[in-house]
Backbone as JSON Lines, residues from 0, in Angstrom:
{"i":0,"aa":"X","n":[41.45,111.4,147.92],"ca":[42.28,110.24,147.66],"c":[43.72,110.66,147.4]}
{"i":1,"aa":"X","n":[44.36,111.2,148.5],"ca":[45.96,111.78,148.16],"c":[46.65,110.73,148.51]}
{"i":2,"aa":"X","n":[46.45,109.54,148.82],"ca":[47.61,108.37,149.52],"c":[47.96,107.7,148.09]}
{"i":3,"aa":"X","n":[49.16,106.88,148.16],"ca":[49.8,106.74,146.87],"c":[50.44,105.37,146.95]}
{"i":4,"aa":"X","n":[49.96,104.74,148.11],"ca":[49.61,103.17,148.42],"c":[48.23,102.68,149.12]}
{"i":5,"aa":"X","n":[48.01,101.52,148.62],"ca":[46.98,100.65,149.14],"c":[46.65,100.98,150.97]}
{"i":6,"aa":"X","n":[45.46,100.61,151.26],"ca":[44.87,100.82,152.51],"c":[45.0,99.55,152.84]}
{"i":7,"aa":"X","n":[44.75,99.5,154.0],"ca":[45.55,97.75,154.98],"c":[43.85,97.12,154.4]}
{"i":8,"aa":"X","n":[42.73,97.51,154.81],"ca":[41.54,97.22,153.97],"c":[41.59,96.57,152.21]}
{"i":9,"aa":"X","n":[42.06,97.51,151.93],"ca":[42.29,97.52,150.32],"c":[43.21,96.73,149.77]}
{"i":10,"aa":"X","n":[44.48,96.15,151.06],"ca":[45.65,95.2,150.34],"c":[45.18,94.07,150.49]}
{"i":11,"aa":"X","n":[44.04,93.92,152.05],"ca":[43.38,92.57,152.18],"c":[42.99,92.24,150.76]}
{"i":12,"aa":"X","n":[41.46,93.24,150.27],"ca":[40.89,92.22,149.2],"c":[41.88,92.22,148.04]}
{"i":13,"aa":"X","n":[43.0,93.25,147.89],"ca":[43.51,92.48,146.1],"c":[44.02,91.17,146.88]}
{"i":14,"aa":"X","n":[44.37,90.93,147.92],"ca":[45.21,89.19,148.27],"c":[44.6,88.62,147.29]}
{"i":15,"aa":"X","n":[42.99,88.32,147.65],"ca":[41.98,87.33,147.15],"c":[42.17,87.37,145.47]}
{"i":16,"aa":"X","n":[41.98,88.54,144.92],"ca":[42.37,88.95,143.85],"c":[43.13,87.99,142.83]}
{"i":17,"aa":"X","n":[44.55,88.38,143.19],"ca":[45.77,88.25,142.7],"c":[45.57,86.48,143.25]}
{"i":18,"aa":"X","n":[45.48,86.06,143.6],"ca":[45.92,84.31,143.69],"c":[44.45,83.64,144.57]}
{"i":19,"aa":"X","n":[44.63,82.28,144.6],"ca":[43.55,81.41,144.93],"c":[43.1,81.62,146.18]}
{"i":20,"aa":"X","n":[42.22,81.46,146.82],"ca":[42.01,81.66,148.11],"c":[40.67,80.96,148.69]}
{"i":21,"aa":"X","n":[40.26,81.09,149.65],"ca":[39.57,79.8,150.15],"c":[38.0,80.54,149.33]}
{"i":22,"aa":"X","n":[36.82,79.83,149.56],"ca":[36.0,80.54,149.58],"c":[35.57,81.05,150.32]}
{"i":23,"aa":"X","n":[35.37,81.25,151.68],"ca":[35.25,82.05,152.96],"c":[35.83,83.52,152.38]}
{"i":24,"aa":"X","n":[37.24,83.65,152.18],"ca":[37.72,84.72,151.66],"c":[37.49,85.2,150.67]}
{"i":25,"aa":"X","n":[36.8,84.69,150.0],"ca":[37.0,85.26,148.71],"c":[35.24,85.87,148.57]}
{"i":26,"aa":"X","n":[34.1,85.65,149.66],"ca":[32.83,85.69,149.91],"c":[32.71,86.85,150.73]}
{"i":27,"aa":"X","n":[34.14,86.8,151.99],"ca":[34.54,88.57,152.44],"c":[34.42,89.49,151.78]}
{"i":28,"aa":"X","n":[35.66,89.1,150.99],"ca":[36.35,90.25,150.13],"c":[34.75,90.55,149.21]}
{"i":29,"aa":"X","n":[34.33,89.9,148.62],"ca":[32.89,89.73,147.56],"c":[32.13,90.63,148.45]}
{"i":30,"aa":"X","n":[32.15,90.75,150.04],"ca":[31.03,91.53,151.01],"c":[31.9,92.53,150.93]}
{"i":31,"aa":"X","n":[32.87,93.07,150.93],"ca":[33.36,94.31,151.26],"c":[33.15,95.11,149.7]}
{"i":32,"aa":"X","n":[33.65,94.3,148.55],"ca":[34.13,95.44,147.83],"c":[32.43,95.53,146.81]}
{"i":33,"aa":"X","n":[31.27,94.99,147.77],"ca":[29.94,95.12,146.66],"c":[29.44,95.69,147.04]}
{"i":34,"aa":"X","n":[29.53,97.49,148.17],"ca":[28.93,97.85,148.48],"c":[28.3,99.13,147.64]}
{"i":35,"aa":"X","n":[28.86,98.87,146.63],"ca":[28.08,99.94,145.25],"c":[27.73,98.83,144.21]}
{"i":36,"aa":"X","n":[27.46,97.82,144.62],"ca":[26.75,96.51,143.67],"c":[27.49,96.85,142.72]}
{"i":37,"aa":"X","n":[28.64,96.63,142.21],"ca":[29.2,96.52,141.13],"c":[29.72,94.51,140.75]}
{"i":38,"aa":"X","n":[29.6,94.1,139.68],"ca":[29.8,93.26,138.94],"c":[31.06,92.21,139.38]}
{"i":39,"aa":"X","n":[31.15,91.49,140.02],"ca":[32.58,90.59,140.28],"c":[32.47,89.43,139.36]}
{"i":40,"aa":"X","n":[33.31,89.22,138.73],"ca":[33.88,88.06,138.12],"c":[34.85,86.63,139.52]}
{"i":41,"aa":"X","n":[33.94,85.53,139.02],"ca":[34.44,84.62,139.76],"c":[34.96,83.39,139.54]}
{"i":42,"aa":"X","n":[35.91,82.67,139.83],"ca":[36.45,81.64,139.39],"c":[37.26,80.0,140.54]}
{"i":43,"aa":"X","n":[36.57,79.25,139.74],"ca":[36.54,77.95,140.58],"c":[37.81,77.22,140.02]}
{"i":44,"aa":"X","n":[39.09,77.05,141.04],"ca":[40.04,76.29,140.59],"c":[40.41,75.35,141.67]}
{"i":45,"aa":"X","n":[41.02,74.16,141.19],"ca":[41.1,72.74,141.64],"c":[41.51,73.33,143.56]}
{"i":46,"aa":"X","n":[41.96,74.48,143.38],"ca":[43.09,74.55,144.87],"c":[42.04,75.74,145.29]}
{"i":47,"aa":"X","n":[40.71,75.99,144.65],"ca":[40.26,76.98,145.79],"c":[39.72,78.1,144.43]}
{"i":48,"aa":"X","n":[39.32,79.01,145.1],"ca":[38.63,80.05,144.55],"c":[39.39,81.46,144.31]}
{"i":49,"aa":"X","n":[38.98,82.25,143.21],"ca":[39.01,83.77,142.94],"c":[38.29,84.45,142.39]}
{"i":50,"aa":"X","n":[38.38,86.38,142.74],"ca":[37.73,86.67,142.13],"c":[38.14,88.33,141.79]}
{"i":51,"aa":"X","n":[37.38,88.77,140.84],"ca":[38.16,90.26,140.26],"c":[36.75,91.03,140.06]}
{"i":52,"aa":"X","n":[36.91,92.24,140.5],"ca":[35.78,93.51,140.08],"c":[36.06,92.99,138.61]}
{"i":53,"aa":"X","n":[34.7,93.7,137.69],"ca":[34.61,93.32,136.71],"c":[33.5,94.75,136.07]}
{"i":54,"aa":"X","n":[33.54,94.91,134.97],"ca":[32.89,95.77,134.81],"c":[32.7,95.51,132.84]}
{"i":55,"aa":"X","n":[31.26,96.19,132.76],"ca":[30.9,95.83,131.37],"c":[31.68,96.73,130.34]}
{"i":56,"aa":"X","n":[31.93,98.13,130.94],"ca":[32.24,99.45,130.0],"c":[34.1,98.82,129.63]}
{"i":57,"aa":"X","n":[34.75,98.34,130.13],"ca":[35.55,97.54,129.65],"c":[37.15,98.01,130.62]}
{"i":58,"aa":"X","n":[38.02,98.58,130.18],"ca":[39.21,98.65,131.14],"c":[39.33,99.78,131.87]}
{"i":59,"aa":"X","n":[38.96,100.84,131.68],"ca":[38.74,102.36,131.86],"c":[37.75,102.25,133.43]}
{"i":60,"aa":"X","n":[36.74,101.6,133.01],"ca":[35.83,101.61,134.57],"c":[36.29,100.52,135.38]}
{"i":61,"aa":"X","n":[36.69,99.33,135.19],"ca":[37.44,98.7,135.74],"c":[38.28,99.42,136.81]}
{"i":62,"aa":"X","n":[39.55,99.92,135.89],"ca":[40.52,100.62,136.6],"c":[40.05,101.46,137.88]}
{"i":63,"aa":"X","n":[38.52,102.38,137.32],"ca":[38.48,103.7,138.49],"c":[37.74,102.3,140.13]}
{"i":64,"aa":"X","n":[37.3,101.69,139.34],"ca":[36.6,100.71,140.52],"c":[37.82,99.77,140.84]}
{"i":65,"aa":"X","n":[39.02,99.26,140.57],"ca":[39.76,98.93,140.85],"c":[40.81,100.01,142.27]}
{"i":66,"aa":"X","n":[40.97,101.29,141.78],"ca":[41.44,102.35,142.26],"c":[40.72,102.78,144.04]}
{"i":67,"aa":"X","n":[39.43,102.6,143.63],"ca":[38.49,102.7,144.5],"c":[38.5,101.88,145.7]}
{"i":68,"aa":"X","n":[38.72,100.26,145.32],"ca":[39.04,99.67,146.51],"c":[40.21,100.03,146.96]}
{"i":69,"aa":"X","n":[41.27,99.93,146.07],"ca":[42.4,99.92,147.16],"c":[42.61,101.85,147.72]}
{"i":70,"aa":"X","n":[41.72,102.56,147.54],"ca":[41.53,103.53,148.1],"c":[43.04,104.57,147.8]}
{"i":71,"aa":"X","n":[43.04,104.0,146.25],"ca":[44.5,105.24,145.29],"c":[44.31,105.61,144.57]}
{"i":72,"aa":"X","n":[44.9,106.86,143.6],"ca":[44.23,107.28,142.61],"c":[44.68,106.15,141.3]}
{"i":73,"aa":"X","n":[43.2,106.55,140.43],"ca":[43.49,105.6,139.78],"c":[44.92,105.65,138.16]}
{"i":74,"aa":"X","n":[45.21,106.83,138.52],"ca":[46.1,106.87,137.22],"c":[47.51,106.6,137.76]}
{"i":75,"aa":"X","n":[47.66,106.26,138.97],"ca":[48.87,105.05,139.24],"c":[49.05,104.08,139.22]}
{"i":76,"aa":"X","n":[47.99,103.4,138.57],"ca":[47.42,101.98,138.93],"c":[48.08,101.49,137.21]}
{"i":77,"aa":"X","n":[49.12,100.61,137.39],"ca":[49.54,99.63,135.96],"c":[48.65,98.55,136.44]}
{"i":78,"aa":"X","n":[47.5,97.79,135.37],"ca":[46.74,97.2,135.09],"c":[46.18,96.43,134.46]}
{"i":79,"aa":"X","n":[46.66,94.45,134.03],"ca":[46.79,94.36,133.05],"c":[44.93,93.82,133.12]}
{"i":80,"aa":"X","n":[44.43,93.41,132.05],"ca":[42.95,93.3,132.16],"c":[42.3,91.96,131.39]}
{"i":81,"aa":"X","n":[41.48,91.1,131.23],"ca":[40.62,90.29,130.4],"c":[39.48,90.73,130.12]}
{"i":82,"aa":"X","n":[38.69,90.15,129.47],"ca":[36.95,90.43,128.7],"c":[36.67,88.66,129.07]}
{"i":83,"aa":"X","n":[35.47,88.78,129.56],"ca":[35.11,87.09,129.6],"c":[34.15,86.94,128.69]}
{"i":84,"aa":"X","n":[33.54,85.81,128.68],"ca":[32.46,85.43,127.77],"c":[31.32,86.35,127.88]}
{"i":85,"aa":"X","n":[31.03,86.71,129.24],"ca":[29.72,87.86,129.59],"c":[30.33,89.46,129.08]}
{"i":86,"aa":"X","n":[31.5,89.33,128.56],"ca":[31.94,90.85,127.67],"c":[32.28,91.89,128.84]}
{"i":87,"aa":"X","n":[32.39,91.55,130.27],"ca":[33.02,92.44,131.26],"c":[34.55,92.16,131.77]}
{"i":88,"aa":"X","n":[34.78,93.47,131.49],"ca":[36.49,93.43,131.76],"c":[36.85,92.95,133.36]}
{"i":89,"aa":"X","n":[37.74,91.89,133.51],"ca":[38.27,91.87,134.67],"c":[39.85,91.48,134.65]}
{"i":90,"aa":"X","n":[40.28,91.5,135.72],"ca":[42.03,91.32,136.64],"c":[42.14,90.07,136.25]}
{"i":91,"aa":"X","n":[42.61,89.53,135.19],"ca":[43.42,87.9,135.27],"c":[44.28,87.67,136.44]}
{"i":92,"aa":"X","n":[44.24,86.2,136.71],"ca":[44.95,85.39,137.72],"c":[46.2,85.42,137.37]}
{"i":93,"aa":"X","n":[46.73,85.54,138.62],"ca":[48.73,86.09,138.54],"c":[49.01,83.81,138.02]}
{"i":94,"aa":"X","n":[48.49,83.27,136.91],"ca":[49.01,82.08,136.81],"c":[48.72,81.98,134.93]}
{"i":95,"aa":"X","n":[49.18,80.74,134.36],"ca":[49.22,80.42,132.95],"c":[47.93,79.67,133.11]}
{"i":96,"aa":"X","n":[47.48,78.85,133.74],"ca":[46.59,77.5,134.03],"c":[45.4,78.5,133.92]}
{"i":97,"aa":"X","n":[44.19,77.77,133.38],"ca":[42.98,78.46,133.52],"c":[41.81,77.72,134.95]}
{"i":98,"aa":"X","n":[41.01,78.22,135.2],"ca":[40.0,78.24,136.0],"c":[39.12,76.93,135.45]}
{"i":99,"aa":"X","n":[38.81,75.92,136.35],"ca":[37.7,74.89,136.54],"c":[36.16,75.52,136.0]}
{"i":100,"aa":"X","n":[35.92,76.5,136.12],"ca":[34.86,77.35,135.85],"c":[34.85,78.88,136.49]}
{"i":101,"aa":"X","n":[33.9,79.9,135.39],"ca":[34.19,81.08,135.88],"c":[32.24,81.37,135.98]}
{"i":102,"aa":"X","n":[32.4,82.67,136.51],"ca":[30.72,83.04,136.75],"c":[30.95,84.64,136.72]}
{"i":103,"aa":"X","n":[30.09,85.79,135.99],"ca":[30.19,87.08,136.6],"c":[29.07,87.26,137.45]}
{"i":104,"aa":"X","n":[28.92,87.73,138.4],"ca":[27.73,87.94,139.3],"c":[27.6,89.59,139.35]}
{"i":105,"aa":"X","n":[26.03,89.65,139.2],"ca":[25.56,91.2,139.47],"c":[24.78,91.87,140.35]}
{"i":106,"aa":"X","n":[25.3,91.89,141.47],"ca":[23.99,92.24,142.86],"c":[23.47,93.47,142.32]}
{"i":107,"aa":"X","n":[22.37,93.82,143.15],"ca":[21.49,95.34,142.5],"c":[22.64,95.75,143.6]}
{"i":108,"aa":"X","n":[22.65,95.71,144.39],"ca":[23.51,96.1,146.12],"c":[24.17,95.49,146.57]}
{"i":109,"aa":"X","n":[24.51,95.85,147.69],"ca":[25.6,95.12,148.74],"c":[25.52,93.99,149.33]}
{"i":110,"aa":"X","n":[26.15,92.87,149.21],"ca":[25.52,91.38,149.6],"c":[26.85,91.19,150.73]}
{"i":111,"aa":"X","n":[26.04,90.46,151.8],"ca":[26.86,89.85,152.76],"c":[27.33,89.13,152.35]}
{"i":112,"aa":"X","n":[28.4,87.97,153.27],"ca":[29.45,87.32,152.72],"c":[28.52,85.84,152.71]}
{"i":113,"aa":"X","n":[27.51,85.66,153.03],"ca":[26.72,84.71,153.21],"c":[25.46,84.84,151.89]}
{"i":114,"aa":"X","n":[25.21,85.76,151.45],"ca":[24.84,85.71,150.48],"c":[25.35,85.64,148.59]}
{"i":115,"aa":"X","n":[26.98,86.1,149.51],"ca":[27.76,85.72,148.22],"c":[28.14,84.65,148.03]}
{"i":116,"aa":"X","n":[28.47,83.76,149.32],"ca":[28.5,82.23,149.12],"c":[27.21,81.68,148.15]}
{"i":117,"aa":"X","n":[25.95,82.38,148.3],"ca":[24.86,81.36,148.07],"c":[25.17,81.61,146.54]}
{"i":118,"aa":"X","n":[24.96,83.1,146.18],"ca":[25.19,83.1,144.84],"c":[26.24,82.17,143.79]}
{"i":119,"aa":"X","n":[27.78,82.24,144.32],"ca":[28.87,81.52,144.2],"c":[28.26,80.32,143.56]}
{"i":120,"aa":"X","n":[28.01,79.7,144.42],"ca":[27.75,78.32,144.52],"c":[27.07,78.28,143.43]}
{"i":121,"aa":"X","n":[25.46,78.87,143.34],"ca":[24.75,78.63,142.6],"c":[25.13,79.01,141.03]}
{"i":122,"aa":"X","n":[26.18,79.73,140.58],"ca":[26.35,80.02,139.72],"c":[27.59,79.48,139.11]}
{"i":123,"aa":"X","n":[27.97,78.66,139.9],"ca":[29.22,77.53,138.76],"c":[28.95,76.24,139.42]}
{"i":124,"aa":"X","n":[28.85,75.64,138.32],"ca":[28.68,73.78,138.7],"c":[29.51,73.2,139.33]}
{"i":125,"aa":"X","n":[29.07,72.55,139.76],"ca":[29.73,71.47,140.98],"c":[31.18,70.75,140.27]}
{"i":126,"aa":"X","n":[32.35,70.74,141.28],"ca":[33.28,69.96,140.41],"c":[32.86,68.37,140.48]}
{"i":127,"aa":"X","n":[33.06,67.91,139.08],"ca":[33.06,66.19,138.88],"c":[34.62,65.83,138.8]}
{"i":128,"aa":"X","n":[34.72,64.68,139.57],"ca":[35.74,64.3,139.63],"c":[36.17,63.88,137.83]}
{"i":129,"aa":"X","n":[37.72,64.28,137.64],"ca":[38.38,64.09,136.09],"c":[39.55,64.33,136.03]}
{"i":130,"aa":"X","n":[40.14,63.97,135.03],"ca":[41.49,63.61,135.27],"c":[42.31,64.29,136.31]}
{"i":131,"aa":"X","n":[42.8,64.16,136.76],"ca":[43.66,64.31,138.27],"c":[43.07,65.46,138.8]}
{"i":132,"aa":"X","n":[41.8,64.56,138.93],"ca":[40.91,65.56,140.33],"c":[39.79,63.99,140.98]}
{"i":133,"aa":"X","n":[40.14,64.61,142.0],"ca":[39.61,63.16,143.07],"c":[38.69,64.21,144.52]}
């Protein structure tokens, strides 16, 4: 790992990351970066979906699995971090506004992007329409 920027691979999934994105994309990115079944944190907002590696051991493993996708070492990586309710550290949303609902998901393995939809879904409730949501 001697490169000292992101891989064209690796800048795709932080996109999803760092800001909202459809769920199609964000079910990619979920197929690419779970191929060591590690833990993603996910989140349902009015304009679409996100989501962040997530990890239980807290900012430290985060980081090296953060490092990992974008294929850099990880002690260049400035990183700011959250703990959710399930106690695994993940990448907060580049916004102030919080998430419609969040979910951490834990494959044993590598899930297609069709099986991360199913999970997705099944693991945050449906939006009900409420105040300025139609």
């Amino acid at each position: 790992m001697a490169r000292t920027s992101p891989s064209e691979e690796g800048r795709g999934l932080w996109r999803s990351v760092g800001r909202v994105s459809s769920l199609a994309e964000v079910c990619e990115a979920i197929s690419a970066a779970s191929t060591r079944g590690d833990a993603v944190h996910v989140e349902r907002w009015a304009s679409g979906w996100r989501w962040s590696p997530a990890h239980r051991g807290g900012p430290y493993p985060l980081l090296r699995i953060v490092a990992r996708l974008l294929e850099i070492p990880h002690h260049g990586i400035p990183m700011p971090y959250k703990t959710n309710p399930q106690r695994c550290a993940f990448v907060p949303p580049n916004r102030r506004s919080r998430p419609l609902a969040t979910a951490t998901l834990t494959p044993e393995g590598p899930l297609d992007a069709g099986e991360a939809r199913r999970r997705i879904l099944a693991a945050l409730p449906a939006a009900k329409p409420g105040k300025g949501q139609r």
